[in-house]
C-alpha positions as CSV (number, residue, x, y, z in Angstrom):
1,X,-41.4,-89.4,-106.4
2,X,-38.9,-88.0,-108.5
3,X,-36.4,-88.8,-106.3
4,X,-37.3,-92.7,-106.9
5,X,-37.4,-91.9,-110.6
6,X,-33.7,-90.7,-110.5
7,X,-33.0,-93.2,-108.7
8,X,-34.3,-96.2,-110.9
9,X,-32.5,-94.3,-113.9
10,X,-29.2,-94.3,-112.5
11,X,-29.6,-98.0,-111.3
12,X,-28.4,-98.9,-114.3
13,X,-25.8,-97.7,-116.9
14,X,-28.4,-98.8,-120.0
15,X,-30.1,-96.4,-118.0
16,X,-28.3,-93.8,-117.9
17,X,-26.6,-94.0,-121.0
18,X,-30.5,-93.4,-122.3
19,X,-31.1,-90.9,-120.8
20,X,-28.2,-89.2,-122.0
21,X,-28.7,-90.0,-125.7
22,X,-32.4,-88.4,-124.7
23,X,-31.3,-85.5,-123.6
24,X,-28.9,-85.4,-126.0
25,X,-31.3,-85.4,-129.1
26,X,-34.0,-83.4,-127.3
27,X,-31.2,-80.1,-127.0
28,X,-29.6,-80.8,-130.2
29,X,-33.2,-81.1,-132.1
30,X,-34.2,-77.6,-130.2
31,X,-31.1,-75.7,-131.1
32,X,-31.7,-77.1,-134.9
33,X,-35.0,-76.2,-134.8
34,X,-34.3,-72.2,-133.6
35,X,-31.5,-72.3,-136.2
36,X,-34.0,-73.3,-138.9
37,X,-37.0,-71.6,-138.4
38,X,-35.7,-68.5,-137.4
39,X,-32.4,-67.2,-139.0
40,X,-31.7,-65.8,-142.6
41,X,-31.7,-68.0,-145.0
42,X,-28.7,-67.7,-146.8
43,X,-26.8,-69.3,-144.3
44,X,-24.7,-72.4,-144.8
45,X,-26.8,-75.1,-143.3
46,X,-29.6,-74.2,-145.6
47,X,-27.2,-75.6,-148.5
48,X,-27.1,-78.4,-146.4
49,X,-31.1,-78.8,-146.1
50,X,-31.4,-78.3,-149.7
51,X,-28.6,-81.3,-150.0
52,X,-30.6,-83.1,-148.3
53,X,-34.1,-82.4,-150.1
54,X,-35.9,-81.3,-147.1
55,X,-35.9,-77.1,-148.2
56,X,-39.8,-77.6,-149.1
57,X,-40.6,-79.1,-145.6
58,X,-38.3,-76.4,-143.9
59,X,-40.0,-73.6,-145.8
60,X,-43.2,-74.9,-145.0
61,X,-42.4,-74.9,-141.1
62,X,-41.1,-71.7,-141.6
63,X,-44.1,-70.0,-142.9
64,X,-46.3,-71.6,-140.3
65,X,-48.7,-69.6,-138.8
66,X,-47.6,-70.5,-135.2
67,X,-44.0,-69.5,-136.1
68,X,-44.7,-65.5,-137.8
69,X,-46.7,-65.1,-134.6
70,X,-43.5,-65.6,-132.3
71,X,-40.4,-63.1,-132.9
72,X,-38.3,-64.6,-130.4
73,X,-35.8,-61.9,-128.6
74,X,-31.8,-62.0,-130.6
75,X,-30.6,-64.0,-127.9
76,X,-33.2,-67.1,-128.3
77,X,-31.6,-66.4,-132.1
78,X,-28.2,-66.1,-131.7
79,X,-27.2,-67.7,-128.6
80,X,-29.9,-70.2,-127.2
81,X,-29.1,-72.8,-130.0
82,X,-25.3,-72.8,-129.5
83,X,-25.8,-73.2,-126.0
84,X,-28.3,-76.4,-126.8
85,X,-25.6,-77.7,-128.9
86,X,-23.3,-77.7,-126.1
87,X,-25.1,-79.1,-123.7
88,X,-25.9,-81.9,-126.2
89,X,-22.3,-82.4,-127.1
90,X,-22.1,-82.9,-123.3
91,X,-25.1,-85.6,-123.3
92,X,-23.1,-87.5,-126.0
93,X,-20.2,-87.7,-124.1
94,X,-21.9,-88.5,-121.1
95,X,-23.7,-91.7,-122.7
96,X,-20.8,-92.9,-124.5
97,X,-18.3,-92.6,-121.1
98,X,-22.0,-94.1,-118.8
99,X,-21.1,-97.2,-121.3
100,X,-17.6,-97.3,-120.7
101,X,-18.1,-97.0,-116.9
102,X,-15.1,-94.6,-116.5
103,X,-16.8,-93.6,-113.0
104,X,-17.4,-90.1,-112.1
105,X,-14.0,-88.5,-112.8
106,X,-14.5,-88.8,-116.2
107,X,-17.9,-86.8,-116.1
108,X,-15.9,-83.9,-114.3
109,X,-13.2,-83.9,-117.4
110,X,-15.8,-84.0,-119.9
111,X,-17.5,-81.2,-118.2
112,X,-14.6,-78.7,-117.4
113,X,-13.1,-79.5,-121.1
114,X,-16.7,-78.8,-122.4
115,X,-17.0,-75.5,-120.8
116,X,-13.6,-74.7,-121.0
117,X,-13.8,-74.6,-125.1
118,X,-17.1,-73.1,-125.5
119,X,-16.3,-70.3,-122.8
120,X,-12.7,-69.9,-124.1
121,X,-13.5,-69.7,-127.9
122,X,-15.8,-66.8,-126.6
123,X,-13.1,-64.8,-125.0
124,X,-11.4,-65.7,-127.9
125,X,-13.5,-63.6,-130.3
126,X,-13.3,-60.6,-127.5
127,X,-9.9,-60.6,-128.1
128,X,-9.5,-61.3,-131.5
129,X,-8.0,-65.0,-131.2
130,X,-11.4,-66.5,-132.4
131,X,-13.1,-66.1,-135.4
132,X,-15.9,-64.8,-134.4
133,X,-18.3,-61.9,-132.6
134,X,-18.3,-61.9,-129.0
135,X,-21.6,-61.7,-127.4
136,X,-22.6,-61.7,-123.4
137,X,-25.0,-63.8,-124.1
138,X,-23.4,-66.4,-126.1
139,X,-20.7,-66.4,-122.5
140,X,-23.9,-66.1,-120.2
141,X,-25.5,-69.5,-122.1
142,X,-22.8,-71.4,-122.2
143,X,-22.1,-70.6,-118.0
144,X,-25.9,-71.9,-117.9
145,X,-25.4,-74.8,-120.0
146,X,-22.3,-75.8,-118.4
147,X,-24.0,-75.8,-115.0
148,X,-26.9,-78.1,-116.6
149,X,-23.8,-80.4,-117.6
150,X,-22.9,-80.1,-113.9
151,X,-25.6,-80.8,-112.7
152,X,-26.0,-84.0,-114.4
153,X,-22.9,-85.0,-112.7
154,X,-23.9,-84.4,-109.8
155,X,-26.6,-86.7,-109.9
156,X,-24.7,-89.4,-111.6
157,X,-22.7,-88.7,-108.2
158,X,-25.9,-88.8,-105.7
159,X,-28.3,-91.6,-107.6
160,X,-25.3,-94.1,-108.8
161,X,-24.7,-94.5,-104.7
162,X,-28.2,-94.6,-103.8
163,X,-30.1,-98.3,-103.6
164,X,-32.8,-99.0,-105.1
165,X,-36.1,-100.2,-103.4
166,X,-36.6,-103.6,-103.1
167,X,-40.2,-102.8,-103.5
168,X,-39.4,-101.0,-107.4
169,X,-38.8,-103.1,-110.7
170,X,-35.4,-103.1,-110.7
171,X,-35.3,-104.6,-114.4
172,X,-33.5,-103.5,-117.6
């Protein structure tokens, strides 16, 4: 069954493209949410929030009842969100080169250069080149997050090639 899903996604590039801007928002919304409801305050994006008028609604969320009862461990904190931001930098590349049809090769750049800046601004900060504190996990996350970006390709690769039943709705 899921195999027939992925393959009536990939059918078509509306499809994909959609399914990128999808996965796109859903990783950038989680990161954002971790950011918001669980670290300090006095960061910059809260200036941005209260720029934005929303500082009652994220104060609010953040005194929920459902989030005191969850201390989620440092890396869910620290390193979880930059990883989701990745991966949804990724997703937006993805949809925008599924519209431009530049075939799989372009999937592969987007992925290496991806992980190749987030893994290298890393090692960066071990070595003092980067701004920054190093951190395993931030170098663990993005690997893992890479690999989902991968593995999207990959099925770009399997499901473009496969056809599509004649018995499915092969509609837009």
């Amino acid at each position: 069954m899921l195999n027939r899903a992925l393959t009536w996604i990939y059918a078509t590039s509306r499809r994909r493209t959609a399914l990128h801007i999808f996965f796109s928002a859903l990783t950038l919304s989680l990161g954002t949410l971790i950011y918001v409801v669980y670290r300090p305050a006095n960061i910059l994006v809260f200036e941005w929030i209260a720029f934005v008028g929303l500082e009652d609604f994220v104060a609010t969320l953040r005194s929920s009842s459902v989030v005191l009862a969850f201390e989620p461990p440092e890396w869910v904190l620290y390193s979880l969100p930059d990883m989701l931001w990745v991966v949804s930098f990724g997703h937006a590349i993805f949809a925008v080169l599924t519209g431009a049809d530049t075939g799989l090769k372009g999937f592969w750049v987007a992925a290496i250069t991806i992980g190749a800046v987030a893994i290298g601004s890393e090692v960066g900060q071990a070595f003092g080149v980067v701004p920054g504190t190093f951190d395993w996990w931030d170098l663990l996350l993005y690997g893992a997050g890479i690999l989902w970006l991968i593995f999207f390709t990959l099925s770009e690769a399997r499901f473009r090639s496969q056809p599509i039943d004649k018995r499915s709705d092969n509609h837009e």
